[in-house]
KEPAVO-173558 format. One record per residue: residue number from 1; residue in one letter; x, y, z of N, C-alpha, C in turn. Coordinates in nm, 4 decimals. Atoms other than C-alpha are relative to their C-alpha. Example, Ala and Ser with C-alpha at 12.3 -4.5 7.8 and 13.67 -1.06 7.14 Angstrom:
BEGIN
SITE   zati   vexnu        nxx        nyy        nzz       caxx       cayy       cazz        cxx        cyy        czz
SITE      1       A     0.0890    -0.1190     0.0000     1.2300    -0.4500     0.7800     0.0900     0.1200     0.0000
SITE      2       S    -0.0820    -0.1190    -0.0060     1.3670    -0.1060     0.7140    -0.0770     0.1090     0.0730
This chain:
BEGIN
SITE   zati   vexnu        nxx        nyy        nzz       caxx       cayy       cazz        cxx        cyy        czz
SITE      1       X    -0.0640     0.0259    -0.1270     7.0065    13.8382     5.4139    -0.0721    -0.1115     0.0760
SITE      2       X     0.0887     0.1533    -0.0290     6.7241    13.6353     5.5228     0.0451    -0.1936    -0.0116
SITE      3       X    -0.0541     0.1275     0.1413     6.8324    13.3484     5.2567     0.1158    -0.0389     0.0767
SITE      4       X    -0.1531     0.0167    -0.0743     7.1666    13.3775     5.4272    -0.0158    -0.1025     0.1245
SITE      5       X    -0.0039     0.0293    -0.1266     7.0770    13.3013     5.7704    -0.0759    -0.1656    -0.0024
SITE      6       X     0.0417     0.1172     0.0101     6.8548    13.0389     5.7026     0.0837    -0.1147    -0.0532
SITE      7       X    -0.0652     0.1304     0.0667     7.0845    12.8299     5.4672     0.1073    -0.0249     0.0981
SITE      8       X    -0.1134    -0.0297    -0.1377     7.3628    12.9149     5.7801    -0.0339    -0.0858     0.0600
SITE      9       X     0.0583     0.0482    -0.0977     7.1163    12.7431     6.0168    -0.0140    -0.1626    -0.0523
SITE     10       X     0.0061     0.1283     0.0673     7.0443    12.4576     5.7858     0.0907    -0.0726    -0.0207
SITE     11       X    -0.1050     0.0604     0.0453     7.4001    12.3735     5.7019     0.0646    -0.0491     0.1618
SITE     12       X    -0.0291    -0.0041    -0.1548     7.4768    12.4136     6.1166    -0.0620    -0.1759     0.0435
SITE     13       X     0.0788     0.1167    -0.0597     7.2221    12.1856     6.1645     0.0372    -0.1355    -0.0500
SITE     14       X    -0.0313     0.1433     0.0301     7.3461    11.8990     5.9384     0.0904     0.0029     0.0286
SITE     15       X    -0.0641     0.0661    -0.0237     7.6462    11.9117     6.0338    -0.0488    -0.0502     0.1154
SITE     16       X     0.1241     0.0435    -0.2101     7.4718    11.8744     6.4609     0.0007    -0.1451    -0.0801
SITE     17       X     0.0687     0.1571    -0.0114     7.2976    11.5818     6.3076     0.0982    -0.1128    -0.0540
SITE     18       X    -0.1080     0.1001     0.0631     7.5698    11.3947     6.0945     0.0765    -0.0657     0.1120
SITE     19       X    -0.1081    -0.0024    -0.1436     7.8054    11.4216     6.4517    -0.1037    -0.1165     0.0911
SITE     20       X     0.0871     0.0284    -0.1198     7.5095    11.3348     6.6577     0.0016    -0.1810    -0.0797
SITE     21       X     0.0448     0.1829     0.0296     7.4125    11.0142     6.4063     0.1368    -0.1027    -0.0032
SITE     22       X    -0.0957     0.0992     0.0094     7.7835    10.8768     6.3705     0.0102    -0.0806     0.1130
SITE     23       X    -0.0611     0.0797    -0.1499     7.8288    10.8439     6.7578    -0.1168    -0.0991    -0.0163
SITE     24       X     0.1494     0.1388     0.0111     7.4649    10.6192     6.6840     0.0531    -0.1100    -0.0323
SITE     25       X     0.0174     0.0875     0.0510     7.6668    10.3893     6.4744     0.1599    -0.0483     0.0607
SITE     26       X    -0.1720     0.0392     0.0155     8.0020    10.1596     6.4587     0.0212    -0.0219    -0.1129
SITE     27       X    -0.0476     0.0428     0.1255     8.2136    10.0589     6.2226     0.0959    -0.0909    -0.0354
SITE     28       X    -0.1160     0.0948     0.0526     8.3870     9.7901     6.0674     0.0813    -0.0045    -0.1338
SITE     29       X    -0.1723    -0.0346     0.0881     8.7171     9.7973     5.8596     0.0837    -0.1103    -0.0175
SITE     30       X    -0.0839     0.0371     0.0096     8.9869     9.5940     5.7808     0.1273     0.0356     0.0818
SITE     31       X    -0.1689    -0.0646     0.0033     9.3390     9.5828     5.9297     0.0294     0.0691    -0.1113
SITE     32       X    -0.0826    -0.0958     0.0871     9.5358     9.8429     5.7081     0.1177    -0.0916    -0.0734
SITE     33       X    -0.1563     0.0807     0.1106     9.8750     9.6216     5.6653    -0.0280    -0.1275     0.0911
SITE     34       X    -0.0025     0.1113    -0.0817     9.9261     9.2490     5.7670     0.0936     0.0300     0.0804
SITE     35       X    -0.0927     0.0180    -0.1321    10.1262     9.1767     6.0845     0.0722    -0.1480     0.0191
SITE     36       X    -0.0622     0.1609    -0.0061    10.3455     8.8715     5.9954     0.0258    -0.0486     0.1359
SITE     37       X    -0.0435     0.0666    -0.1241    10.5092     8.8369     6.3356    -0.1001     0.0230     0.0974
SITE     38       X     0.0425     0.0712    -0.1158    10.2024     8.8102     6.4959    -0.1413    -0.0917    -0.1109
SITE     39       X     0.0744     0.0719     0.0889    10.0269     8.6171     6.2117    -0.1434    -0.0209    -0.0533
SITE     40       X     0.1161    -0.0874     0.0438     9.7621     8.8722     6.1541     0.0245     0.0387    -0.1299
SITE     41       X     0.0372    -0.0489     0.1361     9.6387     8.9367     5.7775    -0.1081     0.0473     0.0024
SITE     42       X     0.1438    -0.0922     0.0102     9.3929     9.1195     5.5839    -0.0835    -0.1067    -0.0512
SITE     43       X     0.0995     0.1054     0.0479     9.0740     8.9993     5.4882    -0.0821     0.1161    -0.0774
SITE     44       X     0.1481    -0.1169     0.0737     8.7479     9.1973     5.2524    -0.0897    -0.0481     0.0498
SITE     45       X     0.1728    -0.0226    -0.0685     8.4539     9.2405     5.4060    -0.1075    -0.0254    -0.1160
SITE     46       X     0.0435     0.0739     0.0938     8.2195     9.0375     5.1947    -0.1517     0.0622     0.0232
SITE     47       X     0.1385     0.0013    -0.0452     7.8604     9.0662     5.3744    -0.0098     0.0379     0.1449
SITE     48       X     0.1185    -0.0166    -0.1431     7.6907     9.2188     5.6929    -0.1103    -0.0190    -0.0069
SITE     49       X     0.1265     0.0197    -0.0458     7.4238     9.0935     5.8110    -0.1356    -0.0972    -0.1520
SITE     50       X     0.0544     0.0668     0.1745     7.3650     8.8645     5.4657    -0.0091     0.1051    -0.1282
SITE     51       X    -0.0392    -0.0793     0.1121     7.4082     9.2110     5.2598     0.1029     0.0636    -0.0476
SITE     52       X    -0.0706    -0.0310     0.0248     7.6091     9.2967     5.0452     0.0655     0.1481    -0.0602
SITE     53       X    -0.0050    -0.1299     0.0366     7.5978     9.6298     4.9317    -0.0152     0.0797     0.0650
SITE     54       X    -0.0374    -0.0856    -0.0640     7.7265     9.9321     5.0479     0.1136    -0.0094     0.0769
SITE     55       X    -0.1443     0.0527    -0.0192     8.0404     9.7833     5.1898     0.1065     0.1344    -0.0275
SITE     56       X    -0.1786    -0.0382     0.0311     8.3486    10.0059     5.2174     0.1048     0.0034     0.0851
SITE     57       X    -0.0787     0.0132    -0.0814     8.6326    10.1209     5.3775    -0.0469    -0.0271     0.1939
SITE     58       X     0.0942    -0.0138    -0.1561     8.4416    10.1894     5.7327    -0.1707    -0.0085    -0.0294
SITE     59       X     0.1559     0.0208     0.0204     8.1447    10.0303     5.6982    -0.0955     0.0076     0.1161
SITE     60       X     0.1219    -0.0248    -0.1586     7.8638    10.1864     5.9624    -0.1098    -0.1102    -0.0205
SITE     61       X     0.0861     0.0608    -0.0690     7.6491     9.9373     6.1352    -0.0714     0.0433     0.1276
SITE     62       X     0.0910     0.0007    -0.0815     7.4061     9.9515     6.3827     0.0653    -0.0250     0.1496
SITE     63       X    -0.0225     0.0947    -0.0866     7.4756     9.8797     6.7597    -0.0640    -0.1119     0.0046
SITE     64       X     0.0824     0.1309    -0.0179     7.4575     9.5000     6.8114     0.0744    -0.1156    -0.0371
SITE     65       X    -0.0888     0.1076     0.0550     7.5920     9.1647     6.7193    -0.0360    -0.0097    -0.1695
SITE     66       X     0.0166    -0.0318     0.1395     7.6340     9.1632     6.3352     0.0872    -0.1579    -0.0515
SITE     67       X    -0.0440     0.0980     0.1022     7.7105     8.8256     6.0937     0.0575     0.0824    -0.0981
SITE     68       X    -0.0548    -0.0468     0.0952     7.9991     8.9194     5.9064     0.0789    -0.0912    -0.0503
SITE     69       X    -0.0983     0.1122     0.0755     8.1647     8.7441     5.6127     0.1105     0.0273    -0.0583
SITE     70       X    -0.1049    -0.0800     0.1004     8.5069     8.8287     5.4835     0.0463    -0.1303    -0.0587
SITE     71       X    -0.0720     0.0846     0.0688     8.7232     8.6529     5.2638     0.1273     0.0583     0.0626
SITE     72       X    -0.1439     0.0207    -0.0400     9.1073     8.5801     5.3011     0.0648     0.0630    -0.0937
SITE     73       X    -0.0584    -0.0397     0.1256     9.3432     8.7948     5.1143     0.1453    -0.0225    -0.0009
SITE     74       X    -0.1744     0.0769    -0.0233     9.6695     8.6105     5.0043     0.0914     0.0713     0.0095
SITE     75       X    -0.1112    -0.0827    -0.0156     9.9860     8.7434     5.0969     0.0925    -0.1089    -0.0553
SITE     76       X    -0.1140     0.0514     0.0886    10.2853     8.6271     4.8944     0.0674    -0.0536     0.1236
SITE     77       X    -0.1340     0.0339    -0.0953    10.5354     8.6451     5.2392    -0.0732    -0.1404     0.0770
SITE     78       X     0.0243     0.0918    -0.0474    10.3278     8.3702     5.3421     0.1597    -0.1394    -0.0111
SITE     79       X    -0.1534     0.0959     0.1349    10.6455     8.1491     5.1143    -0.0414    -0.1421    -0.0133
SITE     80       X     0.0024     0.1342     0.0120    10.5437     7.8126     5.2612    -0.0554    -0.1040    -0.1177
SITE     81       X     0.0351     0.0984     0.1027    10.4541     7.5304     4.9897    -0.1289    -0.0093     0.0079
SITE     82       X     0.1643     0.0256    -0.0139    10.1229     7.4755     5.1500    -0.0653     0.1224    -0.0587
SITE     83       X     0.0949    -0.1195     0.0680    10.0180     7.8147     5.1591     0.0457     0.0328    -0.1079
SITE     84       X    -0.0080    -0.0269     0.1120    10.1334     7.8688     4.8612    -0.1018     0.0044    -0.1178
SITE     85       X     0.1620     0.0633     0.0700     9.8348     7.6894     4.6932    -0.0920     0.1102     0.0046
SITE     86       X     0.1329    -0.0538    -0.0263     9.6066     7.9151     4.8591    -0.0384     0.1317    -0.1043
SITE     87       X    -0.0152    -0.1830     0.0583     9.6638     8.2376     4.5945    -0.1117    -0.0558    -0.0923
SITE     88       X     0.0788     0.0157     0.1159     9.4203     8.0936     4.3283    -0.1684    -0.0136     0.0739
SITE     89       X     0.1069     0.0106    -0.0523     9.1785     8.0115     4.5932    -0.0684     0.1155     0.1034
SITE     90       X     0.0642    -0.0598    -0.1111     8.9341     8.2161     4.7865    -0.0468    -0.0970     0.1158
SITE     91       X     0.0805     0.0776    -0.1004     8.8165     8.1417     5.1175    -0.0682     0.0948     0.0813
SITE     92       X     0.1095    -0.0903    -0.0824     8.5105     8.2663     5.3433     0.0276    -0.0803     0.1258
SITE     93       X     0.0194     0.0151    -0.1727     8.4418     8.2681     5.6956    -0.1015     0.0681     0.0422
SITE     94       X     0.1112    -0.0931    -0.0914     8.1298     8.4149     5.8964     0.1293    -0.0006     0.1569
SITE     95       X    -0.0314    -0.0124    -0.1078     8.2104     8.5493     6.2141    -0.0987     0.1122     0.0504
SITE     96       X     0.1079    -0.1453    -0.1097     7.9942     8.7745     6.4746     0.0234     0.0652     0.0693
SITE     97       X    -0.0480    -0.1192    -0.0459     8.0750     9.1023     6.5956    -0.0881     0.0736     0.0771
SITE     98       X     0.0953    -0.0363    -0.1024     7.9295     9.2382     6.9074     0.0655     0.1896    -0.0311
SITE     99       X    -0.0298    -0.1800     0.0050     7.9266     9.6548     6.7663    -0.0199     0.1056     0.1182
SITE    100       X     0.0614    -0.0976    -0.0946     7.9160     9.9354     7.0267     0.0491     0.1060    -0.0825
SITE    101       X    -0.0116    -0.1541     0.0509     7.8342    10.2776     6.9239     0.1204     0.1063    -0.0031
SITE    102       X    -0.1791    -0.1104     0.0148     8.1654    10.5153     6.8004     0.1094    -0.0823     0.0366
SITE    103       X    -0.1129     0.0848     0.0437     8.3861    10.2061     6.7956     0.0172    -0.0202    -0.1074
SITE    104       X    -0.0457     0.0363     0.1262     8.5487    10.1072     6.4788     0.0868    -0.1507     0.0399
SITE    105       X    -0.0870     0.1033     0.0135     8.6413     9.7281     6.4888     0.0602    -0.0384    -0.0874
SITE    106       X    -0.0862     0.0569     0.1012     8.9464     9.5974     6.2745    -0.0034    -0.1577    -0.0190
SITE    107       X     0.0140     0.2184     0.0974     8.8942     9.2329     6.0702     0.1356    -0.0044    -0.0196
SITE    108       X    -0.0892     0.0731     0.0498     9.1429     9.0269     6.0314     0.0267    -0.1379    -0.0457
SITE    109       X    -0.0100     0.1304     0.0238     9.2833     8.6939     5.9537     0.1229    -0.0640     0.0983
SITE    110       X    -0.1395     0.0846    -0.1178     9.4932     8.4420     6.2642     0.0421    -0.0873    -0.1462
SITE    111       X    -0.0478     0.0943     0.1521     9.6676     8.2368     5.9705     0.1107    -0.1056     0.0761
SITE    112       X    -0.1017     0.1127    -0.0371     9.8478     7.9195     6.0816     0.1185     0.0077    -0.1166
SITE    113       X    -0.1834     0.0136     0.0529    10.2099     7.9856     5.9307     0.0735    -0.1460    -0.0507
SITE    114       X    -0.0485     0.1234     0.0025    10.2883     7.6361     5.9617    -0.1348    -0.1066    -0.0321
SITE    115       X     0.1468     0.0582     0.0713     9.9591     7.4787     5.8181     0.0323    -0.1086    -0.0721
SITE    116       X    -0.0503     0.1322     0.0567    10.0017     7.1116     5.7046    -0.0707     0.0159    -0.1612
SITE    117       X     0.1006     0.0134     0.1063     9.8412     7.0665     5.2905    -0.1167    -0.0507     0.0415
SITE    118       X     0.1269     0.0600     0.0248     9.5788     6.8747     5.4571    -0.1502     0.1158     0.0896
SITE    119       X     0.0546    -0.0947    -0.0355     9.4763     7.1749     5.6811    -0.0435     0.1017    -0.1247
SITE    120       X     0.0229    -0.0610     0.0904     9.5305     7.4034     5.3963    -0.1625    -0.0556    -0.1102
SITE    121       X     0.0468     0.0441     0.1148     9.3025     7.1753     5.1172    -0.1693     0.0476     0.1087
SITE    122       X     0.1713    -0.0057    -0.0902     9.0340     7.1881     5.4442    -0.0848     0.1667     0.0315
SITE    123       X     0.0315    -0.1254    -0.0652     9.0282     7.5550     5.4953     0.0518     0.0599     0.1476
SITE    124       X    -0.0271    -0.0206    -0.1451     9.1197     7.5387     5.8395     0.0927     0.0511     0.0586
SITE    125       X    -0.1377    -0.0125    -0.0451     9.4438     7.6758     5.8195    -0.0056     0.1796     0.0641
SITE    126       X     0.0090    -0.1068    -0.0067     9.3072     8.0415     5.8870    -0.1372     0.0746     0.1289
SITE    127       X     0.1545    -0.0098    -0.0212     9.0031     8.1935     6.0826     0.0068     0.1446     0.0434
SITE    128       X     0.0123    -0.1549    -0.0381     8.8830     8.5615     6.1208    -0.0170     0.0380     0.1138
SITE    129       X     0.0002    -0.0547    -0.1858     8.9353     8.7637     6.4368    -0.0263     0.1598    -0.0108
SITE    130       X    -0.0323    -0.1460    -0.0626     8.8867     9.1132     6.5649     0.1202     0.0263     0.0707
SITE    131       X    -0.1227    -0.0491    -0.0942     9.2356     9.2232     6.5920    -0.0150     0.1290     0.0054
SITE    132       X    -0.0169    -0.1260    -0.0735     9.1719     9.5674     6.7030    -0.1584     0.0581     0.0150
SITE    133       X     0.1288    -0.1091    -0.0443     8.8858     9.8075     6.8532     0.0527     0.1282     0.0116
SITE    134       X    -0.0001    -0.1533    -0.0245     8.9045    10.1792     6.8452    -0.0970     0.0892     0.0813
């Protein structure tokens, strides 16, 4: 019975601390689906903070400003000729994310729709944003 109570107390307790350490951290994510009509896409979360491992869906960070790198992930409904090009190519971006504790910020991609080839060939036709906070 002893055995009991104790492993009771122990299991109590991690969950306490798991609760207690999440609100410690934030997290960053991806948009879920793109948003053509407002010319929000997804992107992968490449690197925080120059590392790369450990990355997933909700990736916990620290409070604080964080260097993050995603890449661009092509969407077909793009249709245009220019972007069209872009499916074979990857592209990166840094961007810096000011985290507060038990937020979850959403990555994305602003994507110029109408992007000339010479924007496209430059990269420039895209750049990562925080479209959402939780």
């Amino acid at each position: 019975m002893k055995r009991v109570i104790v492993l009771a107390v122990l299991a109590v307790t991690a969950i306490f601390t798991a609760q207690v350490l999440a609100h410690d951290a934030g997290y960053l994510t991806t948009v879920p689906n793109s948003y053509p009509g407002k010319s929000v896409f997804q992107v992968n979360i490449e690197k925080v903070d120059g590392k790369e491992g450990g990355l997933g869906v909700n990736t916990s960070v620290k409070p604080g400003s964080h260097e993050v790198r995603v890449s661009l992930v092509f969407d077909p409904r793009w249709g245009d000729a220019a972007l069209a090009l872009t499916e074979r190519d990857i592209y990166y971006a840094n961007m810096n994310v000011d985290v507060e504790a038990g937020k979850t910020y959403f990555l994305g991609a602003k994507v110029n729709l109408q992007a000339t080839a010479a924007e496209v060939s430059a990269g420039t036709f895209w750049e990562p944003i925080v479209f959402r906070v939780e």
